[in-house]
Backbone as a ProteinNet text record, in pm:
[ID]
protein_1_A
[PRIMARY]
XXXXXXXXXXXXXXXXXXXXXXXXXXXXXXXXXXXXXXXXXXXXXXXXXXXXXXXXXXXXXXXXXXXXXXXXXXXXXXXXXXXXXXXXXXXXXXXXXXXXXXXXXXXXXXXXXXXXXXXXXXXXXXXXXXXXXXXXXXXXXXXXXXXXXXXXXXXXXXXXXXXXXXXXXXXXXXXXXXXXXXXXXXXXXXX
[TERTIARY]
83.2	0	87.6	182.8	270.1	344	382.2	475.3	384	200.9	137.3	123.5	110.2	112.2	240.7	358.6	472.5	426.1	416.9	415.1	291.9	198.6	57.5	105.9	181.6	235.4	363.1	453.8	573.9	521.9	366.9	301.9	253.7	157	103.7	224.8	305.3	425.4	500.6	529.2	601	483.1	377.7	246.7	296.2	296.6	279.7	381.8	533.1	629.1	648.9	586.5	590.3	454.1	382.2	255.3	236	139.5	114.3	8	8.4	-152.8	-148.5	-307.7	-341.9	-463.9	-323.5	-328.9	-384.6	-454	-501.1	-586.2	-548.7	-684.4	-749.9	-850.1	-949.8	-1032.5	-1120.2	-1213.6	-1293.8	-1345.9	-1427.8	-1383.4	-1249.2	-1189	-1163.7	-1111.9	-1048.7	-1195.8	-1315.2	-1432	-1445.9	-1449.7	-1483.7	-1417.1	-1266.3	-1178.5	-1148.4	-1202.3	-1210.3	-1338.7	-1484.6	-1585.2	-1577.5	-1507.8	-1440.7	-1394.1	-1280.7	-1233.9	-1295.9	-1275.5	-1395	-1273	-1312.5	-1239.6	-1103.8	-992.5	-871.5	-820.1	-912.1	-817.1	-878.5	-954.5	-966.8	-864.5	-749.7	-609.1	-556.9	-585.1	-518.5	-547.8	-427.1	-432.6	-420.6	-533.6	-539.4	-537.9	-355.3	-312.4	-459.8	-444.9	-489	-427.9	-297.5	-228.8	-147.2	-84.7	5.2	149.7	235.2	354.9	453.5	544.9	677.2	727.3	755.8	806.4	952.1	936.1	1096.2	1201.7	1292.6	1373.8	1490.2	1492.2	1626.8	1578.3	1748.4	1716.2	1708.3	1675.4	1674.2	1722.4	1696.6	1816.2	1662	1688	1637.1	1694	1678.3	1717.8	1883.2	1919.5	2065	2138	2091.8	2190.5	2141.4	2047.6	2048	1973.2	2034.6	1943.7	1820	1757.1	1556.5	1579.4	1450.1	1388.2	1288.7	1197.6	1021.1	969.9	1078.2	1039.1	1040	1082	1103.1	969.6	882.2	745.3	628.5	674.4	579	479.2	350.6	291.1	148.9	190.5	104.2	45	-35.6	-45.4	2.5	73.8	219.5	114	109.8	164.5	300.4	310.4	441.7	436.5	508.6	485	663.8	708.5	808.2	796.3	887.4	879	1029.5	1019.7	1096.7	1080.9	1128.3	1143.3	1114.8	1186.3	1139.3	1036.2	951.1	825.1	714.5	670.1	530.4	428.2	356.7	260.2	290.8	434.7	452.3	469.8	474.9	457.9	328.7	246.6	116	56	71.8	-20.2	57.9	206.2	231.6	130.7	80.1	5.7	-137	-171.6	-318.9	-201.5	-112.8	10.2	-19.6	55.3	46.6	-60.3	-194.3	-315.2	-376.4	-300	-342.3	-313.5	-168.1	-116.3	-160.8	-184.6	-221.4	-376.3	-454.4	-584.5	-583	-551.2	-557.6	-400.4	-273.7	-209	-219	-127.9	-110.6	-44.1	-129.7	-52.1	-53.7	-165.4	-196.3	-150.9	-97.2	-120.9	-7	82.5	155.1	179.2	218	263	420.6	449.6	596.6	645	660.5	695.3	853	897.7	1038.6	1106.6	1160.9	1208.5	1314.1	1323.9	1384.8	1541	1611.5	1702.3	1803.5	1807.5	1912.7	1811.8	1798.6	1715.2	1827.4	1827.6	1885.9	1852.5	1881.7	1838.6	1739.3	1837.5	1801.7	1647.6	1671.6	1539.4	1457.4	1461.3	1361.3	1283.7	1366.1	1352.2	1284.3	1295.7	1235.4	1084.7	1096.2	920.4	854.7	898.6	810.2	754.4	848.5	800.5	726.1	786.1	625.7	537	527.8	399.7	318	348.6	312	275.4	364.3	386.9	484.3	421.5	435.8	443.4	360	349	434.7	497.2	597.3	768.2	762.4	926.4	985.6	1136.6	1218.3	1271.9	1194.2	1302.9	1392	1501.5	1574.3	1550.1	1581.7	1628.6	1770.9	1866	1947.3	1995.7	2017.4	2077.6	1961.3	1836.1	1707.4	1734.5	1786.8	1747.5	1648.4	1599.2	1412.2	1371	1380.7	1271.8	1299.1	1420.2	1392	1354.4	1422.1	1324.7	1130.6	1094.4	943.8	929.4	1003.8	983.2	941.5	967.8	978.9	1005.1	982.6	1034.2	953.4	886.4	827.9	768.7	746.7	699.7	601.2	517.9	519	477.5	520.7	462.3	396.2	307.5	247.9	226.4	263.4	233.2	171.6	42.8	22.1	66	117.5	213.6	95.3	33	-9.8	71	2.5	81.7	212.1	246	323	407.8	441.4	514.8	513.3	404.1	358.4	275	357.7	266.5	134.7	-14.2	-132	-191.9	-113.3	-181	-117.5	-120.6	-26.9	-54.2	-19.9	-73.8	20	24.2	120.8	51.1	146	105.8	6.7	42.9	-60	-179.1	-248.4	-377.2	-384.2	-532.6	-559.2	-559.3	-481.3	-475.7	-536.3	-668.7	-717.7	-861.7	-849.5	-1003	-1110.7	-1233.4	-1289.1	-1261.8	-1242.9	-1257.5	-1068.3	-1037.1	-881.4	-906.4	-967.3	-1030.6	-1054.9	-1165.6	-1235.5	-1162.4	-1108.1	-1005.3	-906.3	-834.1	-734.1	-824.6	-897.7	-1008.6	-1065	-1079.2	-1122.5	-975.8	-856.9	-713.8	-706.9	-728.8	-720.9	-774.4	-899.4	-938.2	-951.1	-901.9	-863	-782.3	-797.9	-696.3	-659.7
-119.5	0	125.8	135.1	252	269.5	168	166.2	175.2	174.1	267.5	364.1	448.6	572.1	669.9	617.4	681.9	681.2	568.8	581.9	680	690.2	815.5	943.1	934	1080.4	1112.9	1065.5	1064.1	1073.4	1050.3	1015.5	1157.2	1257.1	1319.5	1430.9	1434	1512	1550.5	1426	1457.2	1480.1	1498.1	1564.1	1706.5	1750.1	1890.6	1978.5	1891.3	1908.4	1964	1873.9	1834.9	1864.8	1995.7	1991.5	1973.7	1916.8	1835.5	1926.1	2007.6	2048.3	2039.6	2046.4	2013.2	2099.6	2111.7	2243.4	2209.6	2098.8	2051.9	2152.5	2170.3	2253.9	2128.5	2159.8	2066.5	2121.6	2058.4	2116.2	2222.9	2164.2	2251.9	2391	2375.4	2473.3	2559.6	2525.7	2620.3	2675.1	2596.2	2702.2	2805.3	2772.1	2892.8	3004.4	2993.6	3102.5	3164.8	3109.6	3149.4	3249	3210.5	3236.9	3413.5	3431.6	3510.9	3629.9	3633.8	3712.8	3829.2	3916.5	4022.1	4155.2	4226.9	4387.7	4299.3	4361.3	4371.9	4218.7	4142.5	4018.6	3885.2	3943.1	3880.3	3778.3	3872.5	3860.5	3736	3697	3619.3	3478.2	3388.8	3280	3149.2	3118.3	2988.1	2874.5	2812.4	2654.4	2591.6	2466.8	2311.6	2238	2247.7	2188.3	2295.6	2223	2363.5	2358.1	2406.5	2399.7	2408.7	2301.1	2281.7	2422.8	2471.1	2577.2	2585.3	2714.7	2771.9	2809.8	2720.5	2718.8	2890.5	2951.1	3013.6	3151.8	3136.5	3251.8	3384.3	3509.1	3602	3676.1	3821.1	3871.5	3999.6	4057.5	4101.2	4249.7	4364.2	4478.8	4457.3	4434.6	4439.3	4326.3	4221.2	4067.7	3956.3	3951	3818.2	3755.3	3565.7	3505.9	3447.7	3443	3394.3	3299.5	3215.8	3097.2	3110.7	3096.4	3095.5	2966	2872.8	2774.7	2793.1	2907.4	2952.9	2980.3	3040.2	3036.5	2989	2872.6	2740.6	2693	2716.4	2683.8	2838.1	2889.7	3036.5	3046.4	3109.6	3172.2	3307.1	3262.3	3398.6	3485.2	3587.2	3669.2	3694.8	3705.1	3711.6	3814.9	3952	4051.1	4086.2	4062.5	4119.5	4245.9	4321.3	4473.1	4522.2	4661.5	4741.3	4915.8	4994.5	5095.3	5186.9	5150.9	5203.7	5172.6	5102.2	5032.2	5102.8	5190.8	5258	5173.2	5065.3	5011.1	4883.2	4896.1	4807.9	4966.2	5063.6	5159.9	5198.3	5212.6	5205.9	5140.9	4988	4901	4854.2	4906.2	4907.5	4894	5017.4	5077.8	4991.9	4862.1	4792.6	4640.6	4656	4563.7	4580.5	4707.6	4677.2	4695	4785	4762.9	4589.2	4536.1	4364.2	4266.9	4336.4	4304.3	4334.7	4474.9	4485.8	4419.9	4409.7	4400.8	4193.7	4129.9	3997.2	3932.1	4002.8	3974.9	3894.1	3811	3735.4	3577	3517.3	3382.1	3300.1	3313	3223.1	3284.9	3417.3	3469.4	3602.1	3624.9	3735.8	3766.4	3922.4	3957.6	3985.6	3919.1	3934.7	4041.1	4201.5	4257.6	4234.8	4192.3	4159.3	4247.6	4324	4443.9	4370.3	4321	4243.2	4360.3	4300.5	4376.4	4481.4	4573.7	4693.9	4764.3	4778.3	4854.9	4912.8	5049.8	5074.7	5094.7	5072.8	5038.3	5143.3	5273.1	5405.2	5474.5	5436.8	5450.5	5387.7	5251	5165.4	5244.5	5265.7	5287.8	5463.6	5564.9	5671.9	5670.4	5545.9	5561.1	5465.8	5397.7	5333.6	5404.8	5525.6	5655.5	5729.9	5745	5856.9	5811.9	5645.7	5596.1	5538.7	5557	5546.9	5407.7	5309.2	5161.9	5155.7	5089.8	5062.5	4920.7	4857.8	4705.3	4581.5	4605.4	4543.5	4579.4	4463.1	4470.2	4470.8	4502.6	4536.9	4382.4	4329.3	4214.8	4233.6	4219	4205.8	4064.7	4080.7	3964.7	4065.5	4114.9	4170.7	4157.7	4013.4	3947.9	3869.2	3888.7	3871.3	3699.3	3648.8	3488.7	3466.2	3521.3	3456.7	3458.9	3601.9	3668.3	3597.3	3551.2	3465.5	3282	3267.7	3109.8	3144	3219.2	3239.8	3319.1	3286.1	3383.2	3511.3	3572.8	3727.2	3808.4	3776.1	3871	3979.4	4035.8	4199.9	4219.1	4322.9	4325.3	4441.4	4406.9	4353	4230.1	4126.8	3977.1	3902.2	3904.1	3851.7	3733.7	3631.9	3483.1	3462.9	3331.8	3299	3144.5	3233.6	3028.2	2958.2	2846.7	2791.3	2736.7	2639.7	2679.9	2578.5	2493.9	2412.1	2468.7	2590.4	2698.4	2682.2	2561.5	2592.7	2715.8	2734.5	2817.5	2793.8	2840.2	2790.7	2893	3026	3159.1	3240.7	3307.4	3452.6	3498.2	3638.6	3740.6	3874.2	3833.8	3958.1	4102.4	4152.2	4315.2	4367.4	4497.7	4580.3	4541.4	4564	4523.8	4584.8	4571.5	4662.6	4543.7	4515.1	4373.3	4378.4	4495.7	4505	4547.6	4503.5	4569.3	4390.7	4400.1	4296.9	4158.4	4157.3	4036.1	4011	4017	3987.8	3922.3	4015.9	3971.1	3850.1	3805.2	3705.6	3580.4	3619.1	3484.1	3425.8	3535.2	3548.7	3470.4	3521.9	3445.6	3324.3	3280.7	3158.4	3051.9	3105.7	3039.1	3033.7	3116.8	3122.6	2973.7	2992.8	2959.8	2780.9	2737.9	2614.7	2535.1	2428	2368.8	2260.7
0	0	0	102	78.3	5.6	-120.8	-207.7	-331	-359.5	-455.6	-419.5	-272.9	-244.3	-278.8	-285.4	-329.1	-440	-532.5	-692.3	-727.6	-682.4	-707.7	-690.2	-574.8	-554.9	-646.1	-681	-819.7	-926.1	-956.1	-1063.3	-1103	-951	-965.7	-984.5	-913.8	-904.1	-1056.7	-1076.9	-1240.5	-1327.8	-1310.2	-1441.9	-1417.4	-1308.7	-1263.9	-1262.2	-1299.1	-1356.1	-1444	-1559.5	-1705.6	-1771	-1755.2	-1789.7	-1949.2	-1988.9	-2143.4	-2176.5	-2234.2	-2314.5	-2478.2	-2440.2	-2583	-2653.9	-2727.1	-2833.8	-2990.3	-2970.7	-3100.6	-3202.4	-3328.3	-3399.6	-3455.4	-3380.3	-3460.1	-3563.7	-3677.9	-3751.6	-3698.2	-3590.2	-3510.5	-3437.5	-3378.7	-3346.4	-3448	-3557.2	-3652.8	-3686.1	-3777.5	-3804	-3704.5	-3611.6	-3485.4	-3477	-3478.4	-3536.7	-3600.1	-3749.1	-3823.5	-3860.2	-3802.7	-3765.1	-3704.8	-3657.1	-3522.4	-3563.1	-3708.7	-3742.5	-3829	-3779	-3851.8	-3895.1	-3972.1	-3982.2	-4058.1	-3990.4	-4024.2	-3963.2	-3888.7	-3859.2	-3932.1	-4016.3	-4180.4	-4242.6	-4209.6	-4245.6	-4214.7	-4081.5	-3969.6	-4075.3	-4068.9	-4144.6	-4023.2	-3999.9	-3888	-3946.7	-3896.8	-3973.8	-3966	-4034.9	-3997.6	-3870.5	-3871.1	-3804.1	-3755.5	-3624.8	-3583.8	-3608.3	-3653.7	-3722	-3582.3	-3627.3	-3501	-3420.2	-3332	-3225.3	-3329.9	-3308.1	-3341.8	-3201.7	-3171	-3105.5	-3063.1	-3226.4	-3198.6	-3094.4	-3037	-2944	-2945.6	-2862.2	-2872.4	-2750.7	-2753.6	-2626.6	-2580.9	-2454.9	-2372.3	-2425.8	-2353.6	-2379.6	-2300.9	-2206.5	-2220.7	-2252	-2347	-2402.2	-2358.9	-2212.5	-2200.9	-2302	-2349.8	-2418.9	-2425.9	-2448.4	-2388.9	-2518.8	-2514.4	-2613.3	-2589.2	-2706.8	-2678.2	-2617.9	-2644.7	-2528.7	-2351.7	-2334	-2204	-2158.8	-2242.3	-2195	-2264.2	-2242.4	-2329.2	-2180.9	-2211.9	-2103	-2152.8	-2213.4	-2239.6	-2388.8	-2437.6	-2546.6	-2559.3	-2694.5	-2722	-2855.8	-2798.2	-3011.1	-3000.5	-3088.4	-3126.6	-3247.6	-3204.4	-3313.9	-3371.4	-3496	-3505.6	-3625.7	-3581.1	-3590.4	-3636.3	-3642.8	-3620.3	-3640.5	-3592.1	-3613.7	-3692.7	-3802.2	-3939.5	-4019.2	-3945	-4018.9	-3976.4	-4042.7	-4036.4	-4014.7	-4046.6	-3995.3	-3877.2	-3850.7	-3693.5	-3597.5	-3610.9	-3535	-3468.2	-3611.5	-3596.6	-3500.6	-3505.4	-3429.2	-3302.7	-3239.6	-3129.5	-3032.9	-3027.4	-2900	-2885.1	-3002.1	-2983.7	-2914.6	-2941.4	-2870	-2723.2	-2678.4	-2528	-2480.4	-2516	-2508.9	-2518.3	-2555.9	-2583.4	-2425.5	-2423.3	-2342.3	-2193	-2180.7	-2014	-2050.1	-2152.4	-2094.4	-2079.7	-2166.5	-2184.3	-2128.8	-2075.8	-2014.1	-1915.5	-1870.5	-1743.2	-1746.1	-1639.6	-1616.2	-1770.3	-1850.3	-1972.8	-2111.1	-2094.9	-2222.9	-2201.2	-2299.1	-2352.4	-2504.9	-2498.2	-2598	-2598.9	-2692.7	-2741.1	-2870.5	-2830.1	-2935.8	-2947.4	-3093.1	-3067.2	-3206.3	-3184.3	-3285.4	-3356.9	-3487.3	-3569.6	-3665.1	-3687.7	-3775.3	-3672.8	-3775.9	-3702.8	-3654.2	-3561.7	-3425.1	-3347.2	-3326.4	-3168.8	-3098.1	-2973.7	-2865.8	-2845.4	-2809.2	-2783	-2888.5	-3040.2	-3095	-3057	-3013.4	-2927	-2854.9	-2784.2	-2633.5	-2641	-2713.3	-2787.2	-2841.2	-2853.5	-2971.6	-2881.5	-2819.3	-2695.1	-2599.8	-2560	-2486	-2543.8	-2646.4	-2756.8	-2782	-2761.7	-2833.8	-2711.7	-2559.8	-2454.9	-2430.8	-2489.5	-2451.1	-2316.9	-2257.4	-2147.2	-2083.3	-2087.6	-2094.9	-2133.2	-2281	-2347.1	-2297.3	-2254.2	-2242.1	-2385	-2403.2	-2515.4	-2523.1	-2635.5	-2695.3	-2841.3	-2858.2	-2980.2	-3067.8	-3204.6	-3235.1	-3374.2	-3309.3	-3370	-3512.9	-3494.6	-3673.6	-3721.3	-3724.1	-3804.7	-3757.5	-3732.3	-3716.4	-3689.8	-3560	-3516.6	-3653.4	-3697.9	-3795.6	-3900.7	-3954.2	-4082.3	-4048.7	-3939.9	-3867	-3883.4	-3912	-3862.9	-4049.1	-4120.8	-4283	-4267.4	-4157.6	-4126.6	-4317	-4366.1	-4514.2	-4534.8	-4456.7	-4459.6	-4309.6	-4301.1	-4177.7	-4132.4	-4059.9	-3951.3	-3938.9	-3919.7	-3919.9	-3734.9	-3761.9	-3625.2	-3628.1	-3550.2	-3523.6	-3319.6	-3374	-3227.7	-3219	-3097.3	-3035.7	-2971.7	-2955.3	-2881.3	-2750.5	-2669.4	-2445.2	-2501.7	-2657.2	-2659.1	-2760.5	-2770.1	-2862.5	-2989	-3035.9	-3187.6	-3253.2	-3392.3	-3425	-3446.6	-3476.8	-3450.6	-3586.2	-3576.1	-3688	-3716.9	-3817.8	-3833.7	-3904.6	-3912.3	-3976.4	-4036.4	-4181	-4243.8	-4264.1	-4212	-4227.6	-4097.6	-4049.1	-3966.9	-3915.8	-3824.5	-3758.8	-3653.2	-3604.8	-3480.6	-3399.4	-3303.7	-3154.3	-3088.1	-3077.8	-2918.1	-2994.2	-3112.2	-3118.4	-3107.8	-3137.6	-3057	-3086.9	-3212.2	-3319.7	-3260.1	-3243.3	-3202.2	-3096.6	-2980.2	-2782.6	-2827.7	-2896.5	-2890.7	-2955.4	-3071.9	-3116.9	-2957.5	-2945.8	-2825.2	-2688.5	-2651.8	-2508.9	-2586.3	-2666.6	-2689.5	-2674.5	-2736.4	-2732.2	-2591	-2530.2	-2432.6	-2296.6	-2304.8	-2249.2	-2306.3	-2381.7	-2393.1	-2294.1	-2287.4	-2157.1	-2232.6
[MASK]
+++++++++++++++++++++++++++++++++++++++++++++++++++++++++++++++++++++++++++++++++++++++++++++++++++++++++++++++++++++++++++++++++++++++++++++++++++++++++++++++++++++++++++++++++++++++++++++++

């Protein structure tokens, strides 16, 4: 008896470890999402299937390295950007608007400024554009951005909690207007 009580508890222990979700698109799921998208997130192209996690790393505002597997367990957007891009400027501010309102334990936004970015311009138009919410990620020498076919931008992808991609979306959009909420809280609220 006490030697299945160890094994139940090692059992329950390593699930809670190692949490497994399932991130399946099913038929049903995808109509619904698709169902969902209204205005400008028209755009949004929701796989069949969800395409393998991209591994390569990226750096923080002063170097350290991160992996999007680091926060596998959440639903990611994933926005890459930059500076000089008039319509990733634009839709910043429905970014961290995305972020403080649908933010938290299940769900972030990842704006990650791709290419030659400096820091300091970063860090300039984040203040003018009264983002607040988004931490400063790099991906300096475009690797993320060409691992993910970044080839114009602004390119938005959503990770599902197992860092597959699940959707994405080329070019500009509003993130916080409703038809976004509702795709996003339905991802969401999947277990």
């Amino acid at each position: 008896m006490k030697t299945t009580l160890v094994a139940l508890l090692y059992a329950a222990l390593s699930l809670g470890a190692n949490p497994v979700f399932s991130q399946e698109i099913t038929p049903e799921l995808r109509a619904e999402l698709l169902d969902l998208r209204e205005g400008n997130m028209r755009k949004l192209k929701i796989h069949k299937e969800p395409q393998e996690a991209v591994l390569t790393t990226f750096t923080d505002a002063v170097g350290t390295r991160v992996s999007l597997a680091d926060g596998n367990g959440k639903i990611r957007v994933v926005n890459f950007w930059a500076t000089w891009c008039y319509p990733c400027r634009e839709e910043m501010p429905t970014l961290d608007a995305l972020q403080k309102g649908l933010g938290g334990e299940g769900f972030e936004v990842l704006a990650i400024a791709t290419g030659l970015n400096q820091l300091g311009a970063i860090e300039s138009f984040l203040e003018e554009a009264n983002v607040t919410a988004l931490p400063i990620w790099l991906d300096a020498d475009s690797s993320l951005g060409a691992d993910f076919g970044a080839i114009g931008l602004p390119l938005t992808v959503i990770l599902n909690r197992d860092g597959q991609e699940i959707a994405r979306l080329i070019g500009g959009a509003e993130w916080y207007d409703e038809s976004a909420q509702n795709i996003l809280k339905t991802l969401i609220a999947l277990e």
